[in-house]
C-alpha positions in Angstrom: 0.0 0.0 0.0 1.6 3.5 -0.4 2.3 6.0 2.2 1.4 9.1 1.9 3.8 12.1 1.0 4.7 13.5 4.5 6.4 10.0 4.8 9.0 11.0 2.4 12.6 12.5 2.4 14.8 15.0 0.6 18.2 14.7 1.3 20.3 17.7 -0.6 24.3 17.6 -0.8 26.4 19.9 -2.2 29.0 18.4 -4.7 32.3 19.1 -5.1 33.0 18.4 -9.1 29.6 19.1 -11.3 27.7 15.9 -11.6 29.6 14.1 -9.4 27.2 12.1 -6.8 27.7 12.7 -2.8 25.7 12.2 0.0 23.8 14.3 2.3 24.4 17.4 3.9 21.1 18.4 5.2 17.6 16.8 4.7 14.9 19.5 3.9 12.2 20.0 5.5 10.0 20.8 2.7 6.4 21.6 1.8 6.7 20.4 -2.6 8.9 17.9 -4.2 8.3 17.6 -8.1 11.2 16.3 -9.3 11.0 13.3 -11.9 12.9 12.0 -15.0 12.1 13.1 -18.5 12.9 11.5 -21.2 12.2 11.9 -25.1 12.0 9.6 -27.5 13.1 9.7 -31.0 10.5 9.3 -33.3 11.0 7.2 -36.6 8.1 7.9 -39.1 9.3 6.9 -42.4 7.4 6.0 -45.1 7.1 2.3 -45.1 3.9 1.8 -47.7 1.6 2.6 -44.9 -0.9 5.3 -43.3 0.5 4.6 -39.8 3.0 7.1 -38.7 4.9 6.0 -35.3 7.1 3.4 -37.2 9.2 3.0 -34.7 11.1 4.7 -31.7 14.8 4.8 -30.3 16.1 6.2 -27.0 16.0 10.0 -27.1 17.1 12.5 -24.6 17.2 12.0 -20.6 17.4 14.4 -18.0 15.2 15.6 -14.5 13.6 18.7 -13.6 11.0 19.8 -11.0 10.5 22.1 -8.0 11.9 22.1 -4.1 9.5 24.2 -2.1 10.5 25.0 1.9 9.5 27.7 4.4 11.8 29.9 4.4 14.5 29.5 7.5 17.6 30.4 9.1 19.2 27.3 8.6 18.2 25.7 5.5 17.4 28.0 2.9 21.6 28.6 3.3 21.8 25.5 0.8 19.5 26.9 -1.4 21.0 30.2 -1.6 23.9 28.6 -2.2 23.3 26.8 -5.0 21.6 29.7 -6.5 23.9 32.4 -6.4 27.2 30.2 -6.4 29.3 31.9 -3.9 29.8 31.8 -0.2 32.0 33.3 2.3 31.6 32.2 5.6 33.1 34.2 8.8 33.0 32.0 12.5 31.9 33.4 15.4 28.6 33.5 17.3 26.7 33.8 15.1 28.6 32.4 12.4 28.0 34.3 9.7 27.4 32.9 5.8 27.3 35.8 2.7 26.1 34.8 -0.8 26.8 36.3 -3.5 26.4 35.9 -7.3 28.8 34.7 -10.0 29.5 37.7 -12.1 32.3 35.8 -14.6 31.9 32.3 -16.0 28.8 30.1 -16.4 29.7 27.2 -14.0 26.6 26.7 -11.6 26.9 25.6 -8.1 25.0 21.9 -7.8 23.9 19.5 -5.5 23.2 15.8 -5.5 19.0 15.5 -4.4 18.1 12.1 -3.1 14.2 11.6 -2.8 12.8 8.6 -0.6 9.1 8.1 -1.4 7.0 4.8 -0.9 8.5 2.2 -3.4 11.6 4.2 -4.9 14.8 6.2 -3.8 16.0 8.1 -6.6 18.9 9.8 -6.4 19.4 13.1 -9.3 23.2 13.9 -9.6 24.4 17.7 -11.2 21.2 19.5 -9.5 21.4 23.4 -10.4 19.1 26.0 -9.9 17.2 27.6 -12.8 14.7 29.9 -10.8 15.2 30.7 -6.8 11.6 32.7 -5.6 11.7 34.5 -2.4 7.8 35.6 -1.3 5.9 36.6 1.8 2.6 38.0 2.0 0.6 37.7 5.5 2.0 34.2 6.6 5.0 32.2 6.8 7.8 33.1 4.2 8.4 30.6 1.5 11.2 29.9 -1.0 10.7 28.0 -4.4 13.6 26.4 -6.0 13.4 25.4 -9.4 16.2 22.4 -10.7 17.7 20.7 -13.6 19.7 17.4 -13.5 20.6 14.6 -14.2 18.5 11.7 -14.8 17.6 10.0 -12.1 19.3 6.6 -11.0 18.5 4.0 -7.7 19.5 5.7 -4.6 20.6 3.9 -1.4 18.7 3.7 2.0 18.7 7.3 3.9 18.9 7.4 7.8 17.1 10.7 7.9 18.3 13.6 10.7 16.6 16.9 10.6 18.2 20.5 11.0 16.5 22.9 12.8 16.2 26.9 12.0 13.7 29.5 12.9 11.2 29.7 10.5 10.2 33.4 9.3 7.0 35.1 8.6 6.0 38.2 7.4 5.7 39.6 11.0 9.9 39.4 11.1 10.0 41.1 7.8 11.4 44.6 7.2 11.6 45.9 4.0 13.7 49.2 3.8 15.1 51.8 0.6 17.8 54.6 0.4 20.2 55.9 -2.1 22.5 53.9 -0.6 22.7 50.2 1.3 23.8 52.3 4.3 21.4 54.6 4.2 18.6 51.7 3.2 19.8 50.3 6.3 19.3 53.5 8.7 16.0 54.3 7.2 12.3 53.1 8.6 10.4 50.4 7.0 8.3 50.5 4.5 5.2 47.9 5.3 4.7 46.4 2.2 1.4 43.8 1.8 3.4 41.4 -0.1 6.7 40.5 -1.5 8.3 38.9 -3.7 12.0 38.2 -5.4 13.1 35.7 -7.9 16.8 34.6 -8.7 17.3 33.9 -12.9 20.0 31.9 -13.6 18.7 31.2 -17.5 20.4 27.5 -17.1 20.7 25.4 -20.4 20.9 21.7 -20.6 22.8 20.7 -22.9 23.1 16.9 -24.6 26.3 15.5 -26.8 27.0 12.9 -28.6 28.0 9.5 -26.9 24.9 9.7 -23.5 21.5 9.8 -23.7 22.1 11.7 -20.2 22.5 15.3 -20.3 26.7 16.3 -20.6 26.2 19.5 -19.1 24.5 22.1 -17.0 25.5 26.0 -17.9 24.5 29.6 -16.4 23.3 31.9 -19.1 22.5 35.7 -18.1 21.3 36.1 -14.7 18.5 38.5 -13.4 16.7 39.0 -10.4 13.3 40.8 -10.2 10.7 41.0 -8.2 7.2 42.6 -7.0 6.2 44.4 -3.7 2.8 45.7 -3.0 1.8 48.7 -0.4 -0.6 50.9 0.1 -0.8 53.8 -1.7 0.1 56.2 0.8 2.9 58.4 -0.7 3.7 59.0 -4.3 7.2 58.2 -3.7 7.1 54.6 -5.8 5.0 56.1 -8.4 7.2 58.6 -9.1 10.6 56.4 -9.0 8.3 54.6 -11.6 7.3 57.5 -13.7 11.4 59.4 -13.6 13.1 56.2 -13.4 14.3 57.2 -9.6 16.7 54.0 -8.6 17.4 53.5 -5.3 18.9 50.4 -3.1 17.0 47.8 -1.1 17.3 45.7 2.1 14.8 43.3 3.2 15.6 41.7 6.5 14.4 38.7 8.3 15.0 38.8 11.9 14.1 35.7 14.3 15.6 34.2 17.3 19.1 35.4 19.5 21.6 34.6 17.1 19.8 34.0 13.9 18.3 36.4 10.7 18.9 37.2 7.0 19.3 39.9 5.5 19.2 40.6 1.6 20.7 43.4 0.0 20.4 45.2 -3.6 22.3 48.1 -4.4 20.4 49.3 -7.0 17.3 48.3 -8.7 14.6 50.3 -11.0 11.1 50.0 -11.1 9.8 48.3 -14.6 6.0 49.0 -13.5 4.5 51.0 -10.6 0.5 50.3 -11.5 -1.7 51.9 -9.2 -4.8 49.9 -8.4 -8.3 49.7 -6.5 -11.8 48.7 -6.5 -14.4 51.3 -5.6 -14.7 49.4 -1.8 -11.3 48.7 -1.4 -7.8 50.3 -0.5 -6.1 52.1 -3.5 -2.4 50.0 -3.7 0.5 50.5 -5.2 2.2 46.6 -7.4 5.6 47.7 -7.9 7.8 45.5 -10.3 11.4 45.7 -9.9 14.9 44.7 -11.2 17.8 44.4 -9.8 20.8 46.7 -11.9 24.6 45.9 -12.0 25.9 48.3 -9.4 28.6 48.1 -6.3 27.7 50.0 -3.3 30.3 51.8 -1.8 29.9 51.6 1.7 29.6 48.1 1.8 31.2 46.2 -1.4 28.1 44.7 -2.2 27.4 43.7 -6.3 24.3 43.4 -7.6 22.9 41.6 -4.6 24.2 39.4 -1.4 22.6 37.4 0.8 23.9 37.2 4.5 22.3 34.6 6.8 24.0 34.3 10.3 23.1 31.1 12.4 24.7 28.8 14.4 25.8 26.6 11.6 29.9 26.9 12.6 31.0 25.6 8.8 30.5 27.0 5.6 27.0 25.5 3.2 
């Protein structure tokens, strides 16, 4: 009889060498698993003195893909960062302290080996990147959404399954903060937004050769991040960095127990929409779209966008 999907595990490690296999680091505590196998066949439909079509078939291309959802944490989403922005730098100390930050040069991505333990099966997906990271809160507990390629899955072994804990985050820890600067983003009050939302681009490519059905590769093509945050319209100050094209920089913080929070920081970003809407019994808002801009903030070194998460994890992800 099969089990139902709470019964299942995710273990998530980070490799070494591209597409070569390791165990687990962490098992996630998540909310959505859809990875699978794919796999295409190859068609042969020629004419053989007949109206029927599919002739024949071969082996045709093989690879995985799906979606990782967890609530957001200060523990966890680390890995997931991780693998979607490629770089880490990890500081010791209490708390230990864990900045991300993109890959600017090259098109290697970070991956991970997934191992998923359902009813009947344990398949284990080697070279797992990250197309798509999303970020969101709205009036509950804050999510993240990673999207993956990899390999095709293989048999995995049995998994004795440990858990990790982190505080979890929700909206109520959430402070969303703009300035011309990081540092003066930073000193300024919040801005309480209704919701929010940020998602990491990475643009990967699979690509196939000659000799495996298996994918060879995994590459990083352009990279954007852009996102969407809602308020109410209480100043004009987002409709008019809309309408002149007014950039400024971002941080949004997360802040939980002693010891533990996340804080993520953009330099600069512009606003690619700033629609002001209502009904005539409800609150006029404000949906501003934004993207983040290539840009290095003075004050602090930041490019584009970091990530710093400090827990009491006492190695680097």
């Amino acid at each position: 009889m099969s089990v139902i999907g709470r019964l299942s595990s995710l273990a998530l490690g980070i490799e070494d060498t591209p597409g070569d296999p390791v165990g687990a680091d962490v098992y996630l505590p998540f909310t959505d698993v859809s990875m699978r196998g794919h796999h295409e066949p190859i068609e042969e439909i020629a004419s053989k003195t007949s109206r029927i079509m599919d002739r024949d078939s071969v082996v045709g291309k093989k690879w995985a893909e799906g979606d990782v959802a967890i609530n957001l944490d200060a523990v966890n989403s680390g890995y997931l960062w991780l693998l979607a922005l490629g770089n880490e730098t990890y500081t010791a100390g209490t708390p230990s302290q864990h900045l991300f930050y993109t890959s600017v040069s090259g098109n290697t991505p970070a991956t991970a080996t997934l191992i998923f333990s359902r009813s009947t099966d344990i398949e284990s997906y080697a070279y797992a990147a990250i197309d798509e990271l999303t970020t969101e809160f709205s009036d509950g507990l804050a999510t993240m959404s990673a999207s993956f390629q990899a390999k095709f899955p293989v048999a995995g072994a049995a998994q004795t399954v440990t858990t990790t804990s982190g505080t979890v985050f929700s909206f109520k820890d959430a402070t969303v903060k703009f300035g011309n600067t990081l540092t003066l983003a930073a000193a300024a009050s919040a801005t309480a937004v209704n919701e929010f939302s940020m998602t990491i681009s990475n643009n990967l490519e699979v690509i196939h050769q000659s000799g495996s059905a298996d994918l060879s590769a995994i590459k990083n093509k352009g990279v954007r991040i852009a996102g969407r945050y809602t308020l109410f319209f209480d100043s004009e100050t987002d409709k008019n960095a809309y309408y002149a094209l007014n950039k400024r920089a971002m941080e949004v913080k997360f802040t939980g127990i002693a010891n533990e929070d996340l804080t993520i920081r953009i330099p600069q970003f512009r606003l690619s929409e700033g629609e002001v809407t209502t009904g005539l019994d409800d609150f006029f808002v404000i949906n501003a779209d934004f993207v983040a801009e290539d840009e290095i903030d003075t004050g602090t070194g930041t490019r584009f966008i970091d990530v710093k998460l400090r827990n009491a994890k006492a190695s680097a992800y």
